[in-house]
C-alpha positions in Angstrom: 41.6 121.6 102.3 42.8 119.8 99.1 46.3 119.3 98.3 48.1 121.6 96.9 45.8 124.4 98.1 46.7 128.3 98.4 44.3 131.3 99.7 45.6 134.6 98.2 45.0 137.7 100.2 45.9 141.3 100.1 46.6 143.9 102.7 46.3 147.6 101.1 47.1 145.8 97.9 50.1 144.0 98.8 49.0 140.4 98.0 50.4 136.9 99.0 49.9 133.7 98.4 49.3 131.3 101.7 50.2 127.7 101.9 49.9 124.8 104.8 53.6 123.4 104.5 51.8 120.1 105.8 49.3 120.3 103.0 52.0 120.6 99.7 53.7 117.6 97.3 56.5 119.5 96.4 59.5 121.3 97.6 59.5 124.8 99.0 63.0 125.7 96.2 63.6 128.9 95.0 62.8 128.4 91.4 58.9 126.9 92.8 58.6 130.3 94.7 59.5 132.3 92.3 57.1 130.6 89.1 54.3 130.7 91.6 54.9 134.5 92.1 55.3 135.0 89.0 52.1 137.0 87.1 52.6 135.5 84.0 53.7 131.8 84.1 52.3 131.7 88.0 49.7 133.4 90.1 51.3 136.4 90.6 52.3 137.6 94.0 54.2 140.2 95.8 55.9 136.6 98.0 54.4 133.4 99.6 53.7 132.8 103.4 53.9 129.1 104.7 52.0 127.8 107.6 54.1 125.8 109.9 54.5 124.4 113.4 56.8 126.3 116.2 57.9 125.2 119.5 57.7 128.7 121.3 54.7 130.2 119.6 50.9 129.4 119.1 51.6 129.0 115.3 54.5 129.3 112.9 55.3 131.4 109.4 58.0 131.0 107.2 58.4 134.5 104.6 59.2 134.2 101.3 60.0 137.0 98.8 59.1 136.9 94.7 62.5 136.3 94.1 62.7 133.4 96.1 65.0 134.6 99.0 63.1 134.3 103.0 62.5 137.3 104.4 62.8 137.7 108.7 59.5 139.3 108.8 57.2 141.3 106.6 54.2 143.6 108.3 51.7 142.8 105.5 52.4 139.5 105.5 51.8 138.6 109.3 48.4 140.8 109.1 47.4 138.5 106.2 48.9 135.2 107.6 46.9 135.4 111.1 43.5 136.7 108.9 44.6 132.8 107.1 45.0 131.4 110.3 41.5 132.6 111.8 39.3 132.4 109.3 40.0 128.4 108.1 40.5 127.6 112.0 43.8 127.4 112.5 43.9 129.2 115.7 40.6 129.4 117.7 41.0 132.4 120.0 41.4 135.9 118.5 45.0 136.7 120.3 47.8 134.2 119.4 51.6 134.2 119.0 53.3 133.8 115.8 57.2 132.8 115.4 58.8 134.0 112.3 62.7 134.2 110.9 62.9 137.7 112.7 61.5 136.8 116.3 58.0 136.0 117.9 55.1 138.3 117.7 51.8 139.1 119.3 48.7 139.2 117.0 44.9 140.6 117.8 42.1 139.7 115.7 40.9 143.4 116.2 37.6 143.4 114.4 35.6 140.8 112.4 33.0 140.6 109.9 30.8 137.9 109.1 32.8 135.7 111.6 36.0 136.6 109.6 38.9 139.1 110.3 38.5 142.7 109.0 41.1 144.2 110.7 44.6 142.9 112.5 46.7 143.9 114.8 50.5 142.9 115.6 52.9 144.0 118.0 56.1 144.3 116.1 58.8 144.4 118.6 61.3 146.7 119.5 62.7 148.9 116.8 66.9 148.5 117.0 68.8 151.4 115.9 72.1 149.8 116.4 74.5 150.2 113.3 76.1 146.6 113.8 72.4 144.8 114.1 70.6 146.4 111.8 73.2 145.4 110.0 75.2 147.6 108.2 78.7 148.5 107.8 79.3 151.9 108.8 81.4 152.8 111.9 79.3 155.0 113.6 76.8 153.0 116.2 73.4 154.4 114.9 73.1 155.4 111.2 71.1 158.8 111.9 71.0 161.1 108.6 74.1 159.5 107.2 75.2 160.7 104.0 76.0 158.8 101.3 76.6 159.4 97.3 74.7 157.1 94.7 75.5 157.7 90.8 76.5 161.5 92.2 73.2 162.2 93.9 73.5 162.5 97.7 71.1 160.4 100.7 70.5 161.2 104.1 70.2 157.9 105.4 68.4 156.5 108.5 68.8 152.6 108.9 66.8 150.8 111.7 65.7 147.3 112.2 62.2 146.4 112.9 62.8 142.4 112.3 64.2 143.1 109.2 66.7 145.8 108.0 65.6 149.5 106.6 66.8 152.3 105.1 64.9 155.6 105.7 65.3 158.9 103.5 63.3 161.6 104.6 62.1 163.8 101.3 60.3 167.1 100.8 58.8 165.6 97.4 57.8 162.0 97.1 58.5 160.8 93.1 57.7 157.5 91.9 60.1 157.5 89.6 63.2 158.5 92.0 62.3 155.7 94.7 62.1 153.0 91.4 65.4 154.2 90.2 67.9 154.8 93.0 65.8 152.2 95.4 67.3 149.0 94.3 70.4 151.1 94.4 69.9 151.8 98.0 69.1 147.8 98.4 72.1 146.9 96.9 74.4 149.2 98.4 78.0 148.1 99.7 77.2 149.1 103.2 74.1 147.0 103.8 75.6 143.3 104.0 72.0 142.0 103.6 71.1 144.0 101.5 68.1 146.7 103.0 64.5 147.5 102.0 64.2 151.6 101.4 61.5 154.5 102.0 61.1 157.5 101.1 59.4 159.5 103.5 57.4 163.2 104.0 55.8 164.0 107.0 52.5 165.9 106.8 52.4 166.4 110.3 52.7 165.1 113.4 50.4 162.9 113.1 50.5 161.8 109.4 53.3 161.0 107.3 53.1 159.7 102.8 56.1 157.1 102.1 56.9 155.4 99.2 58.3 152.0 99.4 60.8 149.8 97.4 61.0 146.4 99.3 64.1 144.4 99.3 63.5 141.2 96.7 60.6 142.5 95.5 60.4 146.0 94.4 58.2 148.9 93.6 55.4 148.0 96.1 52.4 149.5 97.4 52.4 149.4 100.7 54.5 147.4 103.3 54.1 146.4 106.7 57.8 147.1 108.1 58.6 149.9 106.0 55.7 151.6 107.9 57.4 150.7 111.3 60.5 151.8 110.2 59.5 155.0 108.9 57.3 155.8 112.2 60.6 154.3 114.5 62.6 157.1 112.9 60.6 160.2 112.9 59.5 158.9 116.4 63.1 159.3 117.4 64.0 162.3 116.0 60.5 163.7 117.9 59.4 164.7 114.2 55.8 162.8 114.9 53.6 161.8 117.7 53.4 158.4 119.5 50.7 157.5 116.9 50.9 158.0 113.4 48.9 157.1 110.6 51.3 155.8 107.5 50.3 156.7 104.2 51.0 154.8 100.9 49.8 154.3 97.7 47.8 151.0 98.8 46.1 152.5 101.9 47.1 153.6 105.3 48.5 152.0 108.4 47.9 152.6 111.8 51.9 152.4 113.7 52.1 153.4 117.4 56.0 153.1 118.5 55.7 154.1 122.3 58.9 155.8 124.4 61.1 152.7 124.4 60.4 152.4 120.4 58.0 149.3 120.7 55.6 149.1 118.0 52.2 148.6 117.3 50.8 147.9 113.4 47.0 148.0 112.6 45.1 147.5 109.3 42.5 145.7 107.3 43.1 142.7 105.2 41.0 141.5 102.5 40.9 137.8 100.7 41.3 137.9 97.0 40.8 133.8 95.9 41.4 130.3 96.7 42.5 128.0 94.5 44.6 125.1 94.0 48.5 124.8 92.2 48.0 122.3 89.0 50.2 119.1 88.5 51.4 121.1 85.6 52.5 124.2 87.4 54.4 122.2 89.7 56.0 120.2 86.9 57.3 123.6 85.9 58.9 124.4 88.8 62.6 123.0 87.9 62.3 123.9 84.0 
């Protein structure tokens, strides 16, 4: 591919831009990630995934939110990474491993079309429900319906780790504009050192559950990878939902299956948007 290069894909309309770290001319800094994210004086993207080597996995992915900070791992992003990684030949065989800042993961090329992937699956990990290693600050070892008090209005809050951290608030109404106000609230709240990435959640049934999502350094977003595992991990505990669940959001729907020792299973479609290359001029722009 030409230097400089970039594929942009989406998964249920949360988009990234994908790079070969071997196949850039300028430094991955946090003012380039951000102008390249950026929908006006950039591409416009919800974060950028880099392609790199690993030493325990098939493959390695480095995560990187609009706001320039690296995430540990990111659902979407590893469902659009290995469609990348398939359909330009990357990887060969339609199973692979894939290391990222959050641990090593299994990944299925689960159905093609036209040679190319349609549909991916990854085997997340184990969900952690551990207070400490989430992490958070609270005393208690599990955060299970924990109530807290932002600007006067009270949270239940459920906090697991799925790779990265989460904060879980189930709701009998989901409203936009709630999750967009008290959500980077939640992120930023003085008991999550790392700050956390939030859902609201209602459960339809046992089999179906709507979430909305506000994603730790990047917002508002339409659908997300983890926060679906998350969300599934905790209702899956407190025996709200079945072993398989179908994840509802405002992009699409995700397919989670978190089995009796809270190992989890993420499937969904991925689409290609463009290719394109970054301009001498954009990465002049980078540092001004």
């Amino acid at each position: 591919m030409q230097k400089n290069s970039f594929v942009k894909i989406h998964g249920l309309g949360n988009e990234y831009i994908v790079i070969d770290s071997q196949n850039i001319g300028f430094e991955l800094t946090t003012a380039a990630i951000r102008r390249i994210c950026n929908v006006n004086f950039g591409i416009g993207s919800d974060g950028v995934l880099v392609l790199g080597g690993s030493e325990t996995a098939d493959i390695g992915l480095r995560i990187f939110n609009p706001d320039g900070s690296e995430a540990e791992k990111s659902g979407n992003g590893l469902r659009i990474f290995c469609k990348y990684v398939f359909d330009y030949g990357v990887v060969t065989k339609t199973a692979f491993t894939v290391e990222t800042k959050g641990g090593i993961v299994s990944a299925q090329i689960a159905q093609t079309r036209n040679q190319r992937a349609h549909t991916v699956t990854v085997e997340m990990g184990k969900a952690i429900f551990d207070a400490a290693l989430i992490p958070t600050k609270f005393a208690s070892e599990q955060v299970d319906d924990t109530l807290i008090s932002i600007e006067g209005k009270s949270f239940y809050v459920n906090c697991v780790s799925v790779g990265n951290p989460h904060c879980v608030v189930l709701k009998d109404d989901l409203v936009i504009e709630e999750i967009k106000h008290y959500g980077p609230l939640l992120e930023n709240y003085e008991m999550f050192p790392n700050r956390i990435n939030v859902q609201f959640a209602k459960v339809i049934n046992r089999s179906e559950v709507e979430i909305l999502i506000w994603e730790r350094g990047a917002g508002f977003t339409l659908a997300s990878g983890t926060s679906s595992c998350a969300v599934a991990s905790v209702l899956r505990k407190k025996g709200l939902i079945d072993e398989r669940v179908t994840i509802k959001m405002l992009g699409g729907t995700l397919q989670i299956t978190v089995d009796d020792l809270y190992r989890i299973t993420m499937t969904g479609e991925v689409r290609e948007i463009c290719t394109g290359v970054l301009s001498d001029e954009l990465i002049e722009d980078f540092n001004s």
